[in-house]
C-alpha positions in Angstrom: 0.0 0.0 0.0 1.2 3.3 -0.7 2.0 5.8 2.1 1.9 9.8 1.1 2.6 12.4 4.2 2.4 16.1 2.6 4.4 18.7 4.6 5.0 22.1 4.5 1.4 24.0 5.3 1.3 26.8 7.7 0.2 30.4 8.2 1.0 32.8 5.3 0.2 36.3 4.4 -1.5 36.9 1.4 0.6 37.8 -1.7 3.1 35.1 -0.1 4.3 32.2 -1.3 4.6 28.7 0.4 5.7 25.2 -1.1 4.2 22.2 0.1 6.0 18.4 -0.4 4.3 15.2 -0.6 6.5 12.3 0.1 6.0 8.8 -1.4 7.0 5.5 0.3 7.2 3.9 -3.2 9.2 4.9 -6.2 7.0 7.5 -8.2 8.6 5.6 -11.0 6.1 3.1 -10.5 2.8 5.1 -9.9 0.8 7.0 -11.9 -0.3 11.0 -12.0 0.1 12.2 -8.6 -2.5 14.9 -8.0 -2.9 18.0 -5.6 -6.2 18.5 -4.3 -7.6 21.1 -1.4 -10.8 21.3 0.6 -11.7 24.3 2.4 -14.1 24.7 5.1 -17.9 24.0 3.8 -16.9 23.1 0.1 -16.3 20.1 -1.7 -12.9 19.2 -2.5 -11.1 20.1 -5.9 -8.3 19.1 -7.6 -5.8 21.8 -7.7 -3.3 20.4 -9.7 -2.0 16.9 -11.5 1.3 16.0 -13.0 1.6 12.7 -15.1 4.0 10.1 -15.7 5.3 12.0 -18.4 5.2 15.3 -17.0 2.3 17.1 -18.1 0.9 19.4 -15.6 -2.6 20.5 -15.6 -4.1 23.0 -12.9 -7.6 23.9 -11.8 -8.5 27.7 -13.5 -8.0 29.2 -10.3 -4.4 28.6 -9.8 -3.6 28.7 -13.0 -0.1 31.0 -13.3 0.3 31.1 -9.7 0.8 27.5 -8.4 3.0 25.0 -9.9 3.3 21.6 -9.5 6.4 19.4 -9.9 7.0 15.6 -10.2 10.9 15.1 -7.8 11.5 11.5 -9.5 14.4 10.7 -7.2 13.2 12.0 -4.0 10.1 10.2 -4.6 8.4 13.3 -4.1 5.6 15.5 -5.7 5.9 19.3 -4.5 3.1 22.0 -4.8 4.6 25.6 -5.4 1.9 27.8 -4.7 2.6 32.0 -5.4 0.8 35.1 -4.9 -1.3 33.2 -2.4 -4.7 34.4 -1.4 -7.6 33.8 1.3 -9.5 32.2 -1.0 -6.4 29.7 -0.9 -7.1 28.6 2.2 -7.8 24.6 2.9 -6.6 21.3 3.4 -4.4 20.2 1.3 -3.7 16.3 0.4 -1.8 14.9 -2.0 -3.3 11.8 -4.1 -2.6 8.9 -6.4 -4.7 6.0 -7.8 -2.7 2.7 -7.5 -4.6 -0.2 -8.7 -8.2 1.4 -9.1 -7.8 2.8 -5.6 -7.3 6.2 -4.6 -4.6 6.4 -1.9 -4.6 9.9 0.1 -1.9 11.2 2.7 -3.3 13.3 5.7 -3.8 16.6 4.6 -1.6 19.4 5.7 -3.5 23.2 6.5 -2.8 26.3 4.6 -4.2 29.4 6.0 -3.6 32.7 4.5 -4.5 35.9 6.1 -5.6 39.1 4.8 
């Protein structure tokens, strides 16, 4: 089974910038598009942002041009740069794969940004 534990949420002003880090305990080499995806208080969840096995990115309208998602290979890592961030940011964040037909999810790490 695979194990994902996301790091790097915290408290951020807005306009700042914070990078969050989802760790694999499998080779990435062997899964498939690793996904971003945030829920914020009283909404559904939504997928932020998805990078394939190949390295195509695709990112939910919203963040488009200011978050950036990359695919570390060797660190067996997946890592969410997220810029100019904004209140609206705000939420859980939790990194996601589907191994086998089965969606595998870490625990979520909080990103608040203040006004």
């Amino acid at each position: 089974q695979v194990q994902l534990v996301e790091s790097g949420g915290g408290l951020v002003q807005a306009g700042g910038s914070r990078r969050l880090s989802c760790k694999s305990s499998v080779s990435l080499f062997s899964l498939s598009a690793m996904n971003w995806y945030r829920q914020a208080p009283g909404k559904q969840r939504e997928l932020v942002a998805r990078v394939t096995t190949g390295g195509t990115t695709d990112y939910a309208d919203s963040v488009k041009g200011r978050f950036t998602i990359s695919r570390e290979n060797v660190k067996n890592s997946v890592d969410l740069q997220m810029n100019s961030l904004k209140p609206e940011d705000t939420a859980v964040y939790s990194c996601n794969v589907v191994v086998v037909g089965k969606n595998c999810w870490g625990q979520g790490t909080q990103v608040t940004v203040s006004s």
